[in-house]
N, C-alpha and C positions, 0 to 999 in steps of 0.2 A: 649924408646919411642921417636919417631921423634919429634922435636920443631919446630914448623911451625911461624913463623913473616906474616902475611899479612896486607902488610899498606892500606893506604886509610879506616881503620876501619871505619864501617859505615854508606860503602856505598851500595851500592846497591849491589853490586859483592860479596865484602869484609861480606856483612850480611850473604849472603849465603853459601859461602866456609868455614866460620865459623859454620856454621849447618850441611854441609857436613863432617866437621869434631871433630864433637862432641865425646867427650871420647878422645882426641887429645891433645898434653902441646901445647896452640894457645895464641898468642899474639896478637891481633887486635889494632893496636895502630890506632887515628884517625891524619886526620892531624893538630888539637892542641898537641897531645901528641907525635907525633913525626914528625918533619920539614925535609924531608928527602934531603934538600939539606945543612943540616949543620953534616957536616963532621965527628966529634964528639961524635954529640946523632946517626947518623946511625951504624959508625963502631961500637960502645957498641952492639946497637940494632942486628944488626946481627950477633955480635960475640956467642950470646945466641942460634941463629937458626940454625937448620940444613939446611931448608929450608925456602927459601923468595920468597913469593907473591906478585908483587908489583901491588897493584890495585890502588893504588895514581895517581892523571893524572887531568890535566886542561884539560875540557873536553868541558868550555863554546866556545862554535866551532865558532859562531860570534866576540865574545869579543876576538880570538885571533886574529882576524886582523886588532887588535889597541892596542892589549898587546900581540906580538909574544914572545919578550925580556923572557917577566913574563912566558907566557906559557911553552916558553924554556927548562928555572930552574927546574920546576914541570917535563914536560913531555920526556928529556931528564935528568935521573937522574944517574949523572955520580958519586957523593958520594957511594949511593945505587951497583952500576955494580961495581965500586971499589973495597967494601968492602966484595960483596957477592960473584963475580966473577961467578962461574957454580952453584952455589945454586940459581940461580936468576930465579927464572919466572918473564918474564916480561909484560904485559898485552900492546896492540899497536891495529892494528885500519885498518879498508878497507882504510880508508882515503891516506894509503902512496901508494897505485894507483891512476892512471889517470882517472880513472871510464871510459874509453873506450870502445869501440866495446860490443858485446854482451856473448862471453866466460866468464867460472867464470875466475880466476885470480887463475892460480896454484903459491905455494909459494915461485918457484925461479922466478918468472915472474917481470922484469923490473919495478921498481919503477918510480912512477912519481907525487906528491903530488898537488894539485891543489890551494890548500888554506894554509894561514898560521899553520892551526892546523894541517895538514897532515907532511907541515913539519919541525914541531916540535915532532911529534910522529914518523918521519922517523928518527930522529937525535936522539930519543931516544933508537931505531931499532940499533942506529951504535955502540954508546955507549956500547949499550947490548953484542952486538956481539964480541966487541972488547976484552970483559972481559969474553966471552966463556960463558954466560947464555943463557936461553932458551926465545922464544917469541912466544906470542899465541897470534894472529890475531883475535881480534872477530868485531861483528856491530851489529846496531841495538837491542842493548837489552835493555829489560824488566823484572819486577819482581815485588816482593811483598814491595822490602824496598826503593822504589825512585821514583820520578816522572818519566813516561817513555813515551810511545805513546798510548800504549795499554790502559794507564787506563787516560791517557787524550781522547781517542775515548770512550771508556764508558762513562766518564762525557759525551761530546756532543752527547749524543744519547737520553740521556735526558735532555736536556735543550736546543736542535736545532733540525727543523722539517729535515733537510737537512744538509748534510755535505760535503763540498767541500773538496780532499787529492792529491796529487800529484799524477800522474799515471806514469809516464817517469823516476822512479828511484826506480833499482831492487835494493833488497838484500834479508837476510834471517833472519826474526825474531828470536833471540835467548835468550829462557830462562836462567837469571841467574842461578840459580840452576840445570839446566841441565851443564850447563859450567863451574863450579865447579865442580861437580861430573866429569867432564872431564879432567880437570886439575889435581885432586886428583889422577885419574887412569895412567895421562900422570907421574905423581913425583914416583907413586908409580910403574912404569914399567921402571923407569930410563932413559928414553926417553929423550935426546936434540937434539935444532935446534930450526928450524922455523913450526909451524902449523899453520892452520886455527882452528879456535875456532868457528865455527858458525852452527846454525841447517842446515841441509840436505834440499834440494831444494829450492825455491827462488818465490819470491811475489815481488809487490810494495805496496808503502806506501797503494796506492788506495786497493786492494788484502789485505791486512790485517785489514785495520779498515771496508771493507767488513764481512772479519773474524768476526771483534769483533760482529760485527749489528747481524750475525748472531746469536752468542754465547748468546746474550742478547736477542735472539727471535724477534727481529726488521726485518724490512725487509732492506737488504743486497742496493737496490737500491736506497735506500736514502744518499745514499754515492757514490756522483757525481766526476766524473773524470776530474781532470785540468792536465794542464804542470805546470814544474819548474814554466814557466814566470809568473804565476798568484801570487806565491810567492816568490818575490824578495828579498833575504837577503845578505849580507857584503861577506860572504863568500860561494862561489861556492859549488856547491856540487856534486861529483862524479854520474853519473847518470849507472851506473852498478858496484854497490859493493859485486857482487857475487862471492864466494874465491870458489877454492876447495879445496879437502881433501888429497891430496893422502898422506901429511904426517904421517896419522896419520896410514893406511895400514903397511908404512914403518917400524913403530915403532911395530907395533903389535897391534896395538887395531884399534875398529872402531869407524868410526865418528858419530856423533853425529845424532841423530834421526829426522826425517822431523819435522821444523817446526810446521805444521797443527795440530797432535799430539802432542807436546809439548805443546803448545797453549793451545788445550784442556783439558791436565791435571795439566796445569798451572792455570785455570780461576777460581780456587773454592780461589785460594789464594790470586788473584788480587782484 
């Protein structure tokens, strides 16, 4: 039987790849039980795995750009690629693009990180690569085990007659549990390199807490369209984080199912 390590136990990712592999010898360590920048408890921890998940990652995307140092540690983890070398999956982020032009972003396409957390998760990208692991690109996701967008737009739908959301920043809402089940098909077809890890076609923020108003029987136009400018935070945000897929053809499997769909048989769990 395969032995699976997925760090960041926990979390939102980490809850579901573990339900995806249920019947599985799975190690979910949180980040109390395993610190995956000490040397030490990682090489043990992965000597036991066949396979490593690394869903661990500083992910507060403001607070890295006034703790890049800290971010660093976390989201380049060079212990971890050390010790796992090609058993590594490593979980990384739209953010190591520029968020430019209006194309998705195929996965040999020029990196260019805009914020400090982009590049921190791009240096975690090199690290990876360097030790011959695998990296799956995902954004914007959601689920049942962590605060996410989706169910911060449910709360304000009830508790605000009107909802102001970004409209000028694409990407594609992606269920955890669909991205798991993704990842699991990517280990178990032997597949490495670099993928996109994200649902099929592409929304703005404003286009999916639409979604949601929908889903909740509200009406859809109470969810008023702004730009960036109206919400101004520390760090920049990519305003087209639309990846494509062709890795995933290459490898033999397909990518992952529109959004809209997802969404809808995501909503009985959120």
């Amino acid at each position: 039987m395969t032995r699976w390590l997925v760090t960041g136990g926990g979390g939102m990712l980490a809850t579901d790849l573990v339900r995806v592999l249920d019947g599985a010898d799975v190690r979910a360590p949180s980040r109390a039980d395993l610190d995956i920048t000490d040397e030490t408890a990682v090489a043990e921890a992965v000597n036991w795995a066949d396979v490593v998940v690394n869903c661990a990652a500083w992910t507060a995307v403001d607070d890295a750009e006034t703790h890049e140092d800290a971010a660093l540690r976390i989201n380049a983890p060079r212990a971890l690629a050390e010790a796992a070398g090609r058993k590594l999956v490593h979980l990384s982020t739209d953010y190591v693009f520029s968020g430019e032009g209006r194309e998705p972003w195929p996965e040999d396409a020029p990196t260019g990180p805009v914020n400090a957390y982009g590049r921190t998760k791009l240096a975690g990208e090199e690290v990876v690569a360097d030790h011959h692991g695998t990296i799956v690109r995902t954004a914007w996701l959601y689920g049942a085990h962590g605060p996410n967008f989706v169910r911060t737009m449910a709360r304000l739908e009830r508790s605000h007659e009107v909802v102001t959301v970004v409209a000028d920043q694409h990407g594609q809402p992606t269920w955890t549990l669909d991205l798991a089940r993704q990842i699991v098909d990517l280990v178990n077809a032997g597949a490495q390199g670099v993928f996109h890890g994200t649902s099929s076609g592409a929304t703005t923020w404003h286009g999916l807490a639409q979604e949601v108003f929908r889903l909740l029987g509200a009406d859809p136009e109470r969810v008023r369209p702004v730009g960036s400018e109206a919400y101004p935070r520390p760090a920049t945000r990519p305003k087209n984080s639309v990846l494509a897929h062709g890795g995933w053809a290459a490898a033999g499997l397909k990518p992952m199912r529109d959004w809209r769909e997802a969404l809808h048989d995501a909503w009985p769990e959120l």
